[in-house]
C-alpha positions in Angstrom: -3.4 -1.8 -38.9 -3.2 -3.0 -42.5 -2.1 -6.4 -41.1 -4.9 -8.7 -41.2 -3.4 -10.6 -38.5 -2.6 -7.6 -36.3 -6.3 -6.5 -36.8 -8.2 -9.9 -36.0 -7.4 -9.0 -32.6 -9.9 -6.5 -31.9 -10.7 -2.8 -31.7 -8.5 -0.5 -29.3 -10.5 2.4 -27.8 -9.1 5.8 -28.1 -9.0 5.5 -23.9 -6.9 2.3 -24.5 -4.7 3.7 -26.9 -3.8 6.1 -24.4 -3.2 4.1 -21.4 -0.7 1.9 -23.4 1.3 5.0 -24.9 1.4 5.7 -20.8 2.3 3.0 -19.8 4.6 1.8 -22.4 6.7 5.5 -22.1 7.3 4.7 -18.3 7.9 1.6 -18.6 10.7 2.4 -21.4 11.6 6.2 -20.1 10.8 6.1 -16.1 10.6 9.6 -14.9 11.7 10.7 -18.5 8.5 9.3 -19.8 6.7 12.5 -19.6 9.5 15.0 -21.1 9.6 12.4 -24.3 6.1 12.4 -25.0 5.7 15.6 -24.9 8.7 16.6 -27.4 7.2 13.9 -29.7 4.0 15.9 -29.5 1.9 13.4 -27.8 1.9 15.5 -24.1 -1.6 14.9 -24.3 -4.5 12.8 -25.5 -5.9 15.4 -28.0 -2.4 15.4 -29.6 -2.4 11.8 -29.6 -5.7 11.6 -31.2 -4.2 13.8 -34.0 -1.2 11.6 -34.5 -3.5 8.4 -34.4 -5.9 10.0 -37.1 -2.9 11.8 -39.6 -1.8 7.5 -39.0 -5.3 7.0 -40.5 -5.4 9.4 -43.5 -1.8 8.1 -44.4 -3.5 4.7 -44.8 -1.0 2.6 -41.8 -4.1 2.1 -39.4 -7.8 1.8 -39.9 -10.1 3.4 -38.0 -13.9 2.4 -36.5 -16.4 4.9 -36.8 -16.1 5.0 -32.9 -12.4 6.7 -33.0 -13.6 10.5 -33.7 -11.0 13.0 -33.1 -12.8 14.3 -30.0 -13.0 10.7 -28.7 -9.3 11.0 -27.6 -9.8 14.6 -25.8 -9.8 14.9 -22.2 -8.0 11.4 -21.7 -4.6 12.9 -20.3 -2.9 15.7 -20.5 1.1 15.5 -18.9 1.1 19.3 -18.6 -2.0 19.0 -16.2 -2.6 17.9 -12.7 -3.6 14.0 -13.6 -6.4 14.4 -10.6 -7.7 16.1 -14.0 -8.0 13.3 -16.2 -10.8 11.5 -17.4 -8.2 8.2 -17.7 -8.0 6.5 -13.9 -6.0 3.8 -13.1 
């Protein structure tokens, strides 16, 4: 974030990332938490990895040398079995 405050806080991982856009969408959507990530094109992590990194080129968020695009695949994927995720709670 271009915050300095917001960034003193630490590094998010690309797996933390995800577990909070998760979490956050049930906790605001319930059952509907799914259907609205999807439709805002973040159904999976790849797609979220995408938005994060379009984020980054746009100059909002920094990155670490850590958050490659591929480092957000295989986290989750809502139209997949979650038995099929690399993300366990």
């Amino acid at each position: 974030m271009k915050d300095r405050s917001l960034r003193s806080s630490g590094h998010v991982s690309p797996e933390g990332i995800c577990r909070v856009v998760l979490e956050l969408s049930v906790d605001h959507f319930a059952e509907a938490g799914r259907d609205e990530l999807i439709g805002w094109g973040m159904g999976s992590s790849r797609e979220l990895g995408e938005l994060i990194h379009e984020l980054a080129d746009q100059g909002a968020i920094v990155l670490s040398e850590a958050d490659e695009q591929a480092a957000f695949r295989g986290w989750y994927d809502l139209q997949r079995d979650p038995s099929t995720w690399e993300l366990m709670w």
